[in-house]
N, CA, C and O atoms as a MOPAC input file, in Angstrom:
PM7 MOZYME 1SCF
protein

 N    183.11800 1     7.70700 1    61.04300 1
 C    182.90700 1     6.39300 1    60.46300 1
 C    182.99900 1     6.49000 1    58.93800 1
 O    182.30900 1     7.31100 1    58.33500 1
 N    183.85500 1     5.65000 1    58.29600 1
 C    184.00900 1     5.59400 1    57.11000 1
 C    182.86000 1     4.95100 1    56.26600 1
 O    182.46500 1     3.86800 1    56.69700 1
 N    182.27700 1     5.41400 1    55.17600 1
 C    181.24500 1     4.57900 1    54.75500 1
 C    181.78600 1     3.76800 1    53.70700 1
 O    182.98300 1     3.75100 1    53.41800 1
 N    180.84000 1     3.05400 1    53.10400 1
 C    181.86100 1     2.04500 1    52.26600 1
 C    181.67800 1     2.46300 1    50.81600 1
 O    181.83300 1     1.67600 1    49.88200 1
 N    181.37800 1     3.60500 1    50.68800 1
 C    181.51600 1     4.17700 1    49.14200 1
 C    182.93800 1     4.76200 1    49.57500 1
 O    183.73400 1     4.58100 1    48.65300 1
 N    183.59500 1     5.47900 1    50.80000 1
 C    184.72800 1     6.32800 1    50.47300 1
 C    185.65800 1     5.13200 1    51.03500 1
 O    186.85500 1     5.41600 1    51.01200 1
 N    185.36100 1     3.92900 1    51.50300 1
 C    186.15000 1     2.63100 1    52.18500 1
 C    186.73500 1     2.30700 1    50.31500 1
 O    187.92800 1     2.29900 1    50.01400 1
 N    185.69000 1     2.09100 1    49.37800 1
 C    186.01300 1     1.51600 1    47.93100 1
 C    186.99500 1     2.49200 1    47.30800 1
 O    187.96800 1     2.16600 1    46.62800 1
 N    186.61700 1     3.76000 1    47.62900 1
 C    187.07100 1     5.07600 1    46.92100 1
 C    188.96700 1     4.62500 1    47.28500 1
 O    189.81200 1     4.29500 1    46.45300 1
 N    189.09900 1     4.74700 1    48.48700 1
 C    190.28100 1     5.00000 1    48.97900 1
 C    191.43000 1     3.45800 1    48.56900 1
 O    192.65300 1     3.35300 1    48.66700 1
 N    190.48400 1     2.55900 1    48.15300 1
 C    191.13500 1     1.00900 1    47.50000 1
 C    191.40100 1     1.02800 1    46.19900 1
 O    192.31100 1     0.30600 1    45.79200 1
 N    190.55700 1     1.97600 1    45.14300 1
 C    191.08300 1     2.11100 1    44.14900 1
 C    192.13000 1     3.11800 1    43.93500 1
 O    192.75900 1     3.13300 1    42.87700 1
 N    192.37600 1     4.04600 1    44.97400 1
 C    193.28200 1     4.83000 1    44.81000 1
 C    194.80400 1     4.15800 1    45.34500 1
 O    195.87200 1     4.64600 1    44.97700 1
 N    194.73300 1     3.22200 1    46.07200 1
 C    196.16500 1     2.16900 1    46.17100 1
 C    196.19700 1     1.07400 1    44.79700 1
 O    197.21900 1     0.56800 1    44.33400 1
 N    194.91600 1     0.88500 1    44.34300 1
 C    195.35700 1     0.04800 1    43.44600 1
 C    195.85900 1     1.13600 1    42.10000 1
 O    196.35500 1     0.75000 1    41.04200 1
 N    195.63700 1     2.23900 1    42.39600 1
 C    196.25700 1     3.16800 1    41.19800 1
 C    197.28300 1     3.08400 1    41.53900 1
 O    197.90100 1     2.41400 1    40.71100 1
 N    197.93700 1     3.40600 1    42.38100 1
 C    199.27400 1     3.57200 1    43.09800 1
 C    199.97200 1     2.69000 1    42.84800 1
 O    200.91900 1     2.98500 1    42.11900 1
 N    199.88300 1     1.50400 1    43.22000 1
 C    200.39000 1     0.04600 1    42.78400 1
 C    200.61800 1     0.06400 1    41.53900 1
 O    201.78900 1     0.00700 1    41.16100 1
 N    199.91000 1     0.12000 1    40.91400 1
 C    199.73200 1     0.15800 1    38.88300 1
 C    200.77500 1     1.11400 1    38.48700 1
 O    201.78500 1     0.75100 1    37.88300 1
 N    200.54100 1     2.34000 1    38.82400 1
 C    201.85800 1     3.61500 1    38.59000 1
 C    202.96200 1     3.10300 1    38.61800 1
 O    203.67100 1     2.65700 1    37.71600 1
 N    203.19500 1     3.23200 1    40.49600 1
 C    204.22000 1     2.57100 1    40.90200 1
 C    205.31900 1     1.63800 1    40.29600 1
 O    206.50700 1     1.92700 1    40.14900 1
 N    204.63800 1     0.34900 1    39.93900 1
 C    205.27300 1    -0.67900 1    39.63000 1
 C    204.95500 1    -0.97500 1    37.95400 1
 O    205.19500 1    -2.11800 1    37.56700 1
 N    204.60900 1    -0.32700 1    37.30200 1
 C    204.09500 1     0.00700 1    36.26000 1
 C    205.29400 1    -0.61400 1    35.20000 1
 O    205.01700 1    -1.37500 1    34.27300 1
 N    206.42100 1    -0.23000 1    35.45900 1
 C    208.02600 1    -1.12300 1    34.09700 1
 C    208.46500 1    -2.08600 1    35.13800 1
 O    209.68300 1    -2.26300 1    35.13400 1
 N    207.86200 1    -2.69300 1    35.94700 1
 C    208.61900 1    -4.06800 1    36.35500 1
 C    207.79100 1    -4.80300 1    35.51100 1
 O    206.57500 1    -4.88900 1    35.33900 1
 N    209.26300 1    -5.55200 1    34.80400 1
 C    208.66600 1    -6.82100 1    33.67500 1
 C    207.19400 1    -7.57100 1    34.07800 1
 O    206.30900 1    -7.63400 1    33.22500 1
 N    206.99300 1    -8.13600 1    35.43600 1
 C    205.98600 1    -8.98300 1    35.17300 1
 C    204.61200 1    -8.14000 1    35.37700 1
 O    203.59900 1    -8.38500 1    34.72200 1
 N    204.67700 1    -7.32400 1    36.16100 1
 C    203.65300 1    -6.06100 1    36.47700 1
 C    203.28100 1    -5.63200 1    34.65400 1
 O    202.25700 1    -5.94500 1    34.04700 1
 N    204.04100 1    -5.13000 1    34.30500 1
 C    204.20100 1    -4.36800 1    33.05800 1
 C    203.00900 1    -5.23100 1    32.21000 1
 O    202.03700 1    -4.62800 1    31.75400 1
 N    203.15100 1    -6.51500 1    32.06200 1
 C    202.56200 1    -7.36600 1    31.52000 1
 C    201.28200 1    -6.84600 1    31.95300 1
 O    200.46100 1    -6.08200 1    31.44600 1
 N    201.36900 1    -7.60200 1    33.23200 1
 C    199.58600 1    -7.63800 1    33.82400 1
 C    198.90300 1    -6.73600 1    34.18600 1
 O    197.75600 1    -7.03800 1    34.51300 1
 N    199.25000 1    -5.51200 1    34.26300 1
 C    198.68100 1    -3.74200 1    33.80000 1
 C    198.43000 1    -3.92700 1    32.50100 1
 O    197.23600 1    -3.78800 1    32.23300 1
 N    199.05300 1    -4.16500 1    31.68600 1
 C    198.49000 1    -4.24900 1    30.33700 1
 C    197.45200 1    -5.00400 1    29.80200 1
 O    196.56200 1    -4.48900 1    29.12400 1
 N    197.51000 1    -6.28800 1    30.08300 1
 C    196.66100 1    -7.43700 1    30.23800 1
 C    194.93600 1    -7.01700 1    31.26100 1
 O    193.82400 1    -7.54500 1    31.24600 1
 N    195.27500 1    -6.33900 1    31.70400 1
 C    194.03200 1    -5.28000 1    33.02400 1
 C    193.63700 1    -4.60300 1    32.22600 1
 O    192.43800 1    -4.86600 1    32.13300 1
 N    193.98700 1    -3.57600 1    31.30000 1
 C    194.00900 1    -2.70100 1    30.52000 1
 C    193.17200 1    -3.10800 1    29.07600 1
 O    192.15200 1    -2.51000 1    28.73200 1
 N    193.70700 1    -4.09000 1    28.39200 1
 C    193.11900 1    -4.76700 1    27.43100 1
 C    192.02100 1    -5.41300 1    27.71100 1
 O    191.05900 1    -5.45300 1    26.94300 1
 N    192.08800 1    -6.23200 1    29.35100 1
 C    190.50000 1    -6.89500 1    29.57100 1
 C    189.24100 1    -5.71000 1    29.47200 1
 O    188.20600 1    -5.85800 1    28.82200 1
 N    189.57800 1    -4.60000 1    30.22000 1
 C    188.39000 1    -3.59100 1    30.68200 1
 C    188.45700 1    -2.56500 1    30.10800 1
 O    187.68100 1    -1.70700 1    30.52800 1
 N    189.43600 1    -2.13700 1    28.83600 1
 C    188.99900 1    -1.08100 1    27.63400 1
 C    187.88900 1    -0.83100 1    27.50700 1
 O    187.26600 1    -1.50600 1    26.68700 1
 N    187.12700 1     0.31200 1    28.31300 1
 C    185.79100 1     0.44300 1    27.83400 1
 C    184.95800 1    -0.29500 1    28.07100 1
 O    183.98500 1    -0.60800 1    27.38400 1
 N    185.38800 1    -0.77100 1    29.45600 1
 C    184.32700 1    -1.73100 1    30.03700 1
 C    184.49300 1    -1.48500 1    31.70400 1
 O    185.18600 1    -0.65100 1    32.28700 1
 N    183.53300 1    -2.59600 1    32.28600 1
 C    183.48000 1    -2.46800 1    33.51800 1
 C    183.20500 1    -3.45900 1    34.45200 1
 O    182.32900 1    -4.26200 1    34.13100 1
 N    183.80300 1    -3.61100 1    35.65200 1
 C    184.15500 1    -4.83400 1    36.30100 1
 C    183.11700 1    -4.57300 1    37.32200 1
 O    183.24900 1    -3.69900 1    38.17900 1
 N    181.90700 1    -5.47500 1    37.20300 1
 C    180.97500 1    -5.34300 1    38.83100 1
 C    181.76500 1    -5.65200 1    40.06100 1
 O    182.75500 1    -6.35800 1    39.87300 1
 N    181.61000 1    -5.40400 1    40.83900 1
 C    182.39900 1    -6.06500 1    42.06100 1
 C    180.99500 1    -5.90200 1    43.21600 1
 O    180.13100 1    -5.03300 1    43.33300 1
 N    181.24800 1    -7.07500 1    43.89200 1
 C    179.82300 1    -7.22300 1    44.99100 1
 C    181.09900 1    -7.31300 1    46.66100 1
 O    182.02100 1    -8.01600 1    47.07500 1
 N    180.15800 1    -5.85900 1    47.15600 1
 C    181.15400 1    -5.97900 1    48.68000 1
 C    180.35700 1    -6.57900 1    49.89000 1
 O    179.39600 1    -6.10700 1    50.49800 1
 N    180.96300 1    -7.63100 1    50.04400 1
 C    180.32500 1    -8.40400 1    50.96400 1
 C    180.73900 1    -8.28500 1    52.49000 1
 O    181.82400 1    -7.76600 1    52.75500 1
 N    179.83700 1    -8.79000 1    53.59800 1
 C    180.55000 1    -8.63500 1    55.00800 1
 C    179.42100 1    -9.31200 1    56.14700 1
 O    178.23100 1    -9.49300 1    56.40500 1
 N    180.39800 1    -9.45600 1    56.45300 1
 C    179.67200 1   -10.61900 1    58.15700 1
 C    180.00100 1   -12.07900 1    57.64200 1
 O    180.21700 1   -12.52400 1    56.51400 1
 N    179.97100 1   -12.48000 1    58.51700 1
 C    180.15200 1   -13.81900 1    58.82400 1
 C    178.95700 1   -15.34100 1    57.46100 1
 O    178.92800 1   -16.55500 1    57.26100 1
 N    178.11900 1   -13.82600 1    56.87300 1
 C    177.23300 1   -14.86600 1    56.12500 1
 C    177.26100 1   -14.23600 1    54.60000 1
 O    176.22800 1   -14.28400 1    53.93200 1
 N    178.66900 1   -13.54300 1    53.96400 1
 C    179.11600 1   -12.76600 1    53.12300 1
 C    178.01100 1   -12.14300 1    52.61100 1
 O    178.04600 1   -12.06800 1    51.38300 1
 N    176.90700 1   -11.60400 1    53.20100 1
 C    175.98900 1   -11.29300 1    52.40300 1
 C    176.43000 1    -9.68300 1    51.85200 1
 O    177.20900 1    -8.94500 1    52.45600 1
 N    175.65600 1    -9.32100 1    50.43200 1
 C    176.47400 1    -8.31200 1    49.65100 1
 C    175.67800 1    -7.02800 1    50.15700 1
 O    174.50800 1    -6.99700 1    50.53800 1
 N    176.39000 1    -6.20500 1    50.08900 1
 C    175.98700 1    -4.60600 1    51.28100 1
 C    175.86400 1    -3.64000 1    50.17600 1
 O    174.95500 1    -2.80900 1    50.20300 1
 N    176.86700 1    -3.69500 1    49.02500 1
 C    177.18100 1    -2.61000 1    48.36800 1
 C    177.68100 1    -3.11900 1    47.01700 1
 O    178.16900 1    -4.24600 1    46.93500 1
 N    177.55900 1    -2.20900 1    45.81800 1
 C    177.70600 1    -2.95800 1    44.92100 1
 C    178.52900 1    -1.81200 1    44.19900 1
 O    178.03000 1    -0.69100 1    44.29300 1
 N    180.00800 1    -1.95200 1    43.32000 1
 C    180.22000 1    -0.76600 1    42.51400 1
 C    180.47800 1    -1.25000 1    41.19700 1
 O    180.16400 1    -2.41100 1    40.93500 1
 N    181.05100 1    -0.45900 1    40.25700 1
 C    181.67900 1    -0.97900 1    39.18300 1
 C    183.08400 1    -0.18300 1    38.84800 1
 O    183.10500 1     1.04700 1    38.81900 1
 N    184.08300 1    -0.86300 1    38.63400 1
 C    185.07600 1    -0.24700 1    38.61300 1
 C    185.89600 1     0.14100 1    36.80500 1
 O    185.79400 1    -0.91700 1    36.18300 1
 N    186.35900 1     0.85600 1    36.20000 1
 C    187.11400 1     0.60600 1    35.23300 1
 C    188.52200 1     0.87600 1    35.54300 1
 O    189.00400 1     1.43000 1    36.53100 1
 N    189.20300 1     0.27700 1    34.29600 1
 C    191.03500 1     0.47500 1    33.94500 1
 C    190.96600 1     1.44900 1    33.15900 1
 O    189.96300 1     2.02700 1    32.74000 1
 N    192.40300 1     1.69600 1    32.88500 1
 C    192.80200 1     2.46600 1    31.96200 1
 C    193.91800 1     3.30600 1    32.13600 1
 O    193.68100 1     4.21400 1    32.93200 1
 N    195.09600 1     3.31300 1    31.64600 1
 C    196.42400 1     3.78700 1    31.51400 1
 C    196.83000 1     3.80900 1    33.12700 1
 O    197.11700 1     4.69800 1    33.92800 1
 N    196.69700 1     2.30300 1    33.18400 1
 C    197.28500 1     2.21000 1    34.69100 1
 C    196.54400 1     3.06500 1    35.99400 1
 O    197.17600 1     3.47600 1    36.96700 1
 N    195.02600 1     3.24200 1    35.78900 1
 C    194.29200 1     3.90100 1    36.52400 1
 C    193.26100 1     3.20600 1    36.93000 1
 O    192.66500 1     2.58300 1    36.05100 1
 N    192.79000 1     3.11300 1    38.24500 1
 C    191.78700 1     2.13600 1    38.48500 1
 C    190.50700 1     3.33800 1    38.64300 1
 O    190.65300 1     4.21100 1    39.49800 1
 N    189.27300 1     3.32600 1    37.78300 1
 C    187.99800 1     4.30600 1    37.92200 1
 C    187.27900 1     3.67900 1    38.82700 1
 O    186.93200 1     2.52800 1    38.56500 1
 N    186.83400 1     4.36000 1    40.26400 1
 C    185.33200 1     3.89400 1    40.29400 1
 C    183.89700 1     4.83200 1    39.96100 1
 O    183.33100 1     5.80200 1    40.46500 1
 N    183.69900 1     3.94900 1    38.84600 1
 C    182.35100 1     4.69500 1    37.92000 1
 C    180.94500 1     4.53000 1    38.54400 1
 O    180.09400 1     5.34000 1    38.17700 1
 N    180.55900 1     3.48300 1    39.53400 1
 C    179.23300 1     3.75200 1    40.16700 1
 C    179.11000 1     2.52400 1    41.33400 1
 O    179.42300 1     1.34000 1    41.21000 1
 N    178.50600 1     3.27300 1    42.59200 1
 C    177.77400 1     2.52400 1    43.05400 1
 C    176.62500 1     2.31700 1    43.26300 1
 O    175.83700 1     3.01500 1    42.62400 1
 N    176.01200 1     1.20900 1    44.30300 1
 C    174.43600 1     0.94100 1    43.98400 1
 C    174.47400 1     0.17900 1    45.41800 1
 O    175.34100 1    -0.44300 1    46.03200 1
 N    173.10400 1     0.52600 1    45.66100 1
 C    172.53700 1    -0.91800 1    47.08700 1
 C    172.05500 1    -1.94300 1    45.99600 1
 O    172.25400 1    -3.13700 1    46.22100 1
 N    171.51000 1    -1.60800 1    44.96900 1
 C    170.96600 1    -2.63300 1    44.31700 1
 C    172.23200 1    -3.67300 1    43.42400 1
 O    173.40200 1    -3.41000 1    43.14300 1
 N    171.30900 1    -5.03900 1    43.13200 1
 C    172.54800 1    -6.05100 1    42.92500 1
 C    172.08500 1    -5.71400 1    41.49600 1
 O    170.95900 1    -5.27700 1    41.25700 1
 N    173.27000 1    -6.00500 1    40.31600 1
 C    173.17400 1    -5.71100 1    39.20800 1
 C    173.36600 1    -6.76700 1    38.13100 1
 O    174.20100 1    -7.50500 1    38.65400 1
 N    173.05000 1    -7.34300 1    36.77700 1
 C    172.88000 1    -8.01300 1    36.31900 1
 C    174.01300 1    -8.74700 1    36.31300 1
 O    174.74400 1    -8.31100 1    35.42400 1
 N    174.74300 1   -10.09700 1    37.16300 1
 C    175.89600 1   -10.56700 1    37.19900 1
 C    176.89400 1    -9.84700 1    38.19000 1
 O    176.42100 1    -8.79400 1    38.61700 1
 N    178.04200 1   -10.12300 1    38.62200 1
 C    178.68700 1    -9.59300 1    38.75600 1
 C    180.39200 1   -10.56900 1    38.99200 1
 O    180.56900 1   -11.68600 1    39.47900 1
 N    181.51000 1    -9.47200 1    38.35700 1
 C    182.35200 1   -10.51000 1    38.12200 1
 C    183.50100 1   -10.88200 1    39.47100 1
 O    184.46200 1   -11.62500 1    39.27400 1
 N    183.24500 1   -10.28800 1    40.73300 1
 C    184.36700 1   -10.27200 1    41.74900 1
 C    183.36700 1    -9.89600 1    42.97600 1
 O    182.84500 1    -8.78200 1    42.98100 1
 N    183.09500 1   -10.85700 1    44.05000 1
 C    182.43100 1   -10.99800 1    45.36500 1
 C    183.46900 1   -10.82300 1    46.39600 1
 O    183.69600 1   -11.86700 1    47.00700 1
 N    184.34700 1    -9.53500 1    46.86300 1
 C    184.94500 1    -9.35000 1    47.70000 1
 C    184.77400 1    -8.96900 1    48.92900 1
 O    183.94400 1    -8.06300 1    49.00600 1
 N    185.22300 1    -9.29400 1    49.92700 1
 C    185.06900 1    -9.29800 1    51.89500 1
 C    185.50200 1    -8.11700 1    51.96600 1
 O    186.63000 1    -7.86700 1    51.54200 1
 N    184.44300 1    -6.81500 1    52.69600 1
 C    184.95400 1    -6.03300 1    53.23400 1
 C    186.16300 1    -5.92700 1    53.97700 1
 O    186.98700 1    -5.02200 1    53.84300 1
 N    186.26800 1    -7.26400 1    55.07400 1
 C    187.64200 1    -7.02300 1    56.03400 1
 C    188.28000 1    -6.88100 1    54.84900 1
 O    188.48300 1    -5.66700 1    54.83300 1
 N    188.89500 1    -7.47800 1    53.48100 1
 C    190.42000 1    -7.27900 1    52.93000 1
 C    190.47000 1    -5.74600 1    52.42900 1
 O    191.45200 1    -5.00400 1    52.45400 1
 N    188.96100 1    -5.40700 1    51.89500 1
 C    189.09300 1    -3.81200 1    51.73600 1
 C    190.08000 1    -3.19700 1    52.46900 1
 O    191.17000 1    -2.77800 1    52.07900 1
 N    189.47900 1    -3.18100 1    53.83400 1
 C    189.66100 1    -2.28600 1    54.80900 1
 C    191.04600 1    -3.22700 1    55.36700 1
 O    191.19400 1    -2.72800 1    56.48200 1
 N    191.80600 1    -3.97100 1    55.27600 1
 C    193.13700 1    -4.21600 1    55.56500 1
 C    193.57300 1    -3.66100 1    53.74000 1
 O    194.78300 1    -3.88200 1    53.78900 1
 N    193.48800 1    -3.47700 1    53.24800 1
 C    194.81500 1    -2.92400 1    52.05300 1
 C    194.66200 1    -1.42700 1    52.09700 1
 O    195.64600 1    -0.74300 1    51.81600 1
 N    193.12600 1    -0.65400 1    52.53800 1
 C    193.25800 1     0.39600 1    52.82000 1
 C    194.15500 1     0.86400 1    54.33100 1
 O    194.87400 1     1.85200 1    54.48000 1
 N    193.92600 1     0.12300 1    55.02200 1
 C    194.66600 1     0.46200 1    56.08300 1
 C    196.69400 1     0.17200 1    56.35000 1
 O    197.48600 1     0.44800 1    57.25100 1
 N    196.79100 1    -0.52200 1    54.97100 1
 C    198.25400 1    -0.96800 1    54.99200 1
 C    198.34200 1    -0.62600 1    53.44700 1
 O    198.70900 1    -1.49200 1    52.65300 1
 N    198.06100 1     0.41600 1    53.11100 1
 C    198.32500 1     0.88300 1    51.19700 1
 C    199.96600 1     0.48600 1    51.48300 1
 O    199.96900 1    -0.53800 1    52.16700 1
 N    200.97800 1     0.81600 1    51.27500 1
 C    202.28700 1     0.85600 1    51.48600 1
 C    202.89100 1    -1.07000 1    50.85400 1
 O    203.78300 1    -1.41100 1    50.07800 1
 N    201.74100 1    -1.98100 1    51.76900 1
 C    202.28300 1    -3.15900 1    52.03300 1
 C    201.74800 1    -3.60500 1    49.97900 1
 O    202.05400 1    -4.36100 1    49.05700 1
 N    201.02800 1    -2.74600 1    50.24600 1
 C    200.13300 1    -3.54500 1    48.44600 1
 C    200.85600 1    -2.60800 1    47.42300 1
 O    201.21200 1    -2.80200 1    46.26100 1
 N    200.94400 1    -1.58800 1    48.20400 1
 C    202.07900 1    -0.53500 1    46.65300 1
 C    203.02200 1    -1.12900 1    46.54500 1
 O    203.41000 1    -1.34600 1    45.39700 1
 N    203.78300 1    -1.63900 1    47.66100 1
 C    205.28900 1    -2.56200 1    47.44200 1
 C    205.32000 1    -3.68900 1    46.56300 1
 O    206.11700 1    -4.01900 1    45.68500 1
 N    204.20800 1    -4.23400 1    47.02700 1
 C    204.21100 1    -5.82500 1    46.60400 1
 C    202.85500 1    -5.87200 1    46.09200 1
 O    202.04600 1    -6.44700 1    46.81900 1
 N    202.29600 1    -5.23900 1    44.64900 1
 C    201.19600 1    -5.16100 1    44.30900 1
 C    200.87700 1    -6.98600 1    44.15100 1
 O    199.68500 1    -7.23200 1    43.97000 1
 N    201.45800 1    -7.75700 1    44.18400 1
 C    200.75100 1    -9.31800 1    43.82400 1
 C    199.98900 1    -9.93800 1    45.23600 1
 O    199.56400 1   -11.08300 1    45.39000 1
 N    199.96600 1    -9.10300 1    45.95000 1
 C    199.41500 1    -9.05500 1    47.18900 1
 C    197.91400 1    -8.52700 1    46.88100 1
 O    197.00200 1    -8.79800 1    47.66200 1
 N    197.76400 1    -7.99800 1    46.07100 1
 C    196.14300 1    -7.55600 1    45.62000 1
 C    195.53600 1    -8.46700 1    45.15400 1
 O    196.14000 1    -9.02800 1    44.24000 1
 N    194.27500 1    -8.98900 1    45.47300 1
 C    193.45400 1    -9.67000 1    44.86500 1
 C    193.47700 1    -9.61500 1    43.40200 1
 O    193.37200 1    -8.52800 1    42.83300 1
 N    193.57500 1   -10.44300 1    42.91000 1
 C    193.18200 1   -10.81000 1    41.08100 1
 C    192.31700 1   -12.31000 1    40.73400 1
 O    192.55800 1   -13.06500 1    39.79200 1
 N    191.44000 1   -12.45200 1    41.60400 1
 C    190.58200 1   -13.42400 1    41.39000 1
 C    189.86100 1   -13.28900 1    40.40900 1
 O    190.02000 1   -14.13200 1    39.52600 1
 N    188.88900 1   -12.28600 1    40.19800 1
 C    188.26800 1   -11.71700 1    39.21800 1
 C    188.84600 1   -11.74900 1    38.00100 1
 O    188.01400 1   -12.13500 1    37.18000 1
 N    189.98300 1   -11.49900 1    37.46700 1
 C    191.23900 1   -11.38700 1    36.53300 1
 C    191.04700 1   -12.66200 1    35.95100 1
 O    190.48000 1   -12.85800 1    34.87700 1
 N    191.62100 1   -13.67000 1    36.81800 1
 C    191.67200 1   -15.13900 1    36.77200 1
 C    190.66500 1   -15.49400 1    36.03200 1
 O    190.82300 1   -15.82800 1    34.85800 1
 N    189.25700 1   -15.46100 1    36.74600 1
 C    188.15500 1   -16.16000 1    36.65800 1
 C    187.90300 1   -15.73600 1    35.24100 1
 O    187.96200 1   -16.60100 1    34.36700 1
 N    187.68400 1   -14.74400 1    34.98700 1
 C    187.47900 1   -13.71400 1    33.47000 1
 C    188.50300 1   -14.21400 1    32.52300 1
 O    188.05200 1   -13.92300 1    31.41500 1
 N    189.61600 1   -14.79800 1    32.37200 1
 C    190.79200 1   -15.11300 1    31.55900 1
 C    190.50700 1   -17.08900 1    31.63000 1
 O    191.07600 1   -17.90000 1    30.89900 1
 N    189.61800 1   -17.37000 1    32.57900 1
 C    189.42400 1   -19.02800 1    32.72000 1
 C    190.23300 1   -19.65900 1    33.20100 1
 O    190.33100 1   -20.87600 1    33.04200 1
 N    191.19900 1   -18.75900 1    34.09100 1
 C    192.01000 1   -19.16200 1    34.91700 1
 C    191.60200 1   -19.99500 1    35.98300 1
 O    190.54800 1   -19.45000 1    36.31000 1
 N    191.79300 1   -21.23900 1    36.95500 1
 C    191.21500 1   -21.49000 1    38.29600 1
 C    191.88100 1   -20.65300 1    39.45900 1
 O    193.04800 1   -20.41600 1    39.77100 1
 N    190.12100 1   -20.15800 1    40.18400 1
 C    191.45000 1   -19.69600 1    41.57400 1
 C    190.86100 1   -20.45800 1    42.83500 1
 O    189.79800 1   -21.07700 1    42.88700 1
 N    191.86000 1   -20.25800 1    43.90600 1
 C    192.43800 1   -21.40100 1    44.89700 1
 C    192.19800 1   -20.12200 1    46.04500 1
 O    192.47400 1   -20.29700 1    47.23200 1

């Protein structure tokens, strides 16, 4: 049974992949950079939620940096704010289909991105 510290572990290592990967396609290129400039030395809470009543299970924080996604800590405990409330199931579908999100990284969640830039998301 996978626990959901090495379930997170194994999501930032496709979203590295993705980032590498696709790293000089013009519009990627941008928004790796734009990722890069938001979380210089910073860090993105993310709350992992699951069941049917999203309640939050696990909590990490992730950083960027030269097209590298860190995960720097987790916690059971909830932490002051947090900027991205994501559903275990999509975890565990991009870990289980890395290939489909390395191809077509715009297939990765960027809600968080959005919301942080005052973007609306849908």
């Amino acid at each position: 049974m996978t626990t959901n510290v090495e379930l997170f572990t194994k999501y930032t290592e496709v979203c590295t992949q993705a980032m590498r990967e696709n790293c000089n396609a013009p519009f990627y290129k941008l928004a790796f950079k734009l990722v890069d400039k938001l979380y210089s030395n910073k860090t993105l809470k993310v709350a992992l939620c699951s069941g049917k009543t999203q309640r939050s299970v696990d909590f990490f924080e992730i950083s960027f940096k030269n097209n590298k996604c860190h995960l720097k800590q987790h916690s059971k405990l909830k932490p002051k704010g947090f900027h991205w409330k994501v559903n275990k199931s999509y975890i565990e579908h991009v870990v289980k289909s890395p290939k489909a999100y390395i191809q077509s990284p715009y297939k990765i969640d960027l809600d968080w991105a959005k919301s942080r830039l005052g973007l609306e998301t849908y």
